[in-house]
C-alpha positions in Angstrom: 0.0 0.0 0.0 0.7 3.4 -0.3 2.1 4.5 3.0 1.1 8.5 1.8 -2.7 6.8 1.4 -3.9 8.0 4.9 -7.2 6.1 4.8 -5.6 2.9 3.4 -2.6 3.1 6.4 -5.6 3.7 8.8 -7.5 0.5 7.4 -4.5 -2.1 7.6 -3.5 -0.6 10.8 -7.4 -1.4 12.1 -6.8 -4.8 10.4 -3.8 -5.4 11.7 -5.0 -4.6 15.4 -8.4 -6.4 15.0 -6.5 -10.0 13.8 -4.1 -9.5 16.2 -6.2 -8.1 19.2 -3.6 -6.0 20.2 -0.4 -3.7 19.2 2.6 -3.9 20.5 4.5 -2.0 18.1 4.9 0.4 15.5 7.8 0.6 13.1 8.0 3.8 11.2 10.4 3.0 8.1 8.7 4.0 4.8 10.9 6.2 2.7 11.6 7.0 -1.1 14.7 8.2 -2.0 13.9 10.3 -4.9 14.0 12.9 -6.0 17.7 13.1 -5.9 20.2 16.2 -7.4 21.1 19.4 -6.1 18.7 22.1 -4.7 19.3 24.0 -8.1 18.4 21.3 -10.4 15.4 22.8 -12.7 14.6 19.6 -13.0 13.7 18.6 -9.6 9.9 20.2 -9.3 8.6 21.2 -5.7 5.6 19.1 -6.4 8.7 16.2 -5.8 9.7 17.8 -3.3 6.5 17.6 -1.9 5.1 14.1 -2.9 8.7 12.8 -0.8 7.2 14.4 2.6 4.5 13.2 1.8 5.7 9.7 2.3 8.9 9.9 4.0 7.5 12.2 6.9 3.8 13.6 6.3 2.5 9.7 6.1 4.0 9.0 10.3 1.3 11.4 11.4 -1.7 9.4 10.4 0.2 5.9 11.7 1.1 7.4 14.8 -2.3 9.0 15.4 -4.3 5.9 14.2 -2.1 3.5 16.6 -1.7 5.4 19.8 -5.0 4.1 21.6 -3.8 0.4 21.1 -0.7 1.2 21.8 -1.7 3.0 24.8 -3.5 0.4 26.1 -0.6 -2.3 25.3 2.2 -0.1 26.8 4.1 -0.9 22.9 6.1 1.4 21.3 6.9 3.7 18.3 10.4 3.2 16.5 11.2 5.6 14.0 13.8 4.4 11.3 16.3 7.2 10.6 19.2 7.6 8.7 22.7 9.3 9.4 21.6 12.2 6.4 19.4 13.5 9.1 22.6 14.5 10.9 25.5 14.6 8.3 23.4 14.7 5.1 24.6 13.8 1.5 25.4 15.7 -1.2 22.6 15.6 -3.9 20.1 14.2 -1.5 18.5 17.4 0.2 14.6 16.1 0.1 16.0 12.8 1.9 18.2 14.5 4.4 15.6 17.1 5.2 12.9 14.5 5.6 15.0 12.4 8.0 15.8 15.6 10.0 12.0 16.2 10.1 11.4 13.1 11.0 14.2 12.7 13.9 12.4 16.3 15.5 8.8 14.4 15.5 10.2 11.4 17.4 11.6 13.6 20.0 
């Protein structure tokens, strides 16, 4: 599924919880990679720019918010999957690093 398809993560997150009868756990690591080049790059349209948030950070809120009742109840957890271009970032990648970094801010 598409993990920036908020009502298809909250449906297999309510599946998931109903065959399981519980949630112990989250694990946040959906990410795309693209687009990649430098901030400059003509090529490389906001709407790209956009559509990675969308997935790489926008898409945890929804997850979070649609498992923190069962996970409430079942004392689980949230693990967030980073990436050392949060910290020292990588030429060519800004969307990714910046995403990561994002991210990184939400889990704290």
């Amino acid at each position: 599924m598409d993990s920036a398809d908020e009502s298809a993560l909250q449906s297999a997150i309510a599946r998931g919880n109903d065959h399981f009868g519980q949630m112990d756990g989250l694990i946040l690591n959906a990410a795309i990679l693209d687009p990649l080049g430098r901030i400059d790059n003509p090529d490389i349209s906001l709407d790209s720019w956009k559509r990675h948030f969308d997935v790489n950070l926008f898409s945890l809120i929804p997850a979070i918010r649609a498992s923190l009742p069962a996970l409430r109840e079942s004392k689980g957890r949230i693990i967030f999957i980073s990436s050392g271009a949060a910290t020292g970032g990588i030429p060519g990648w800004a969307p990714y690093n910046a995403s990561k970094a994002a991210m990184n801010s939400l889990s704290r």
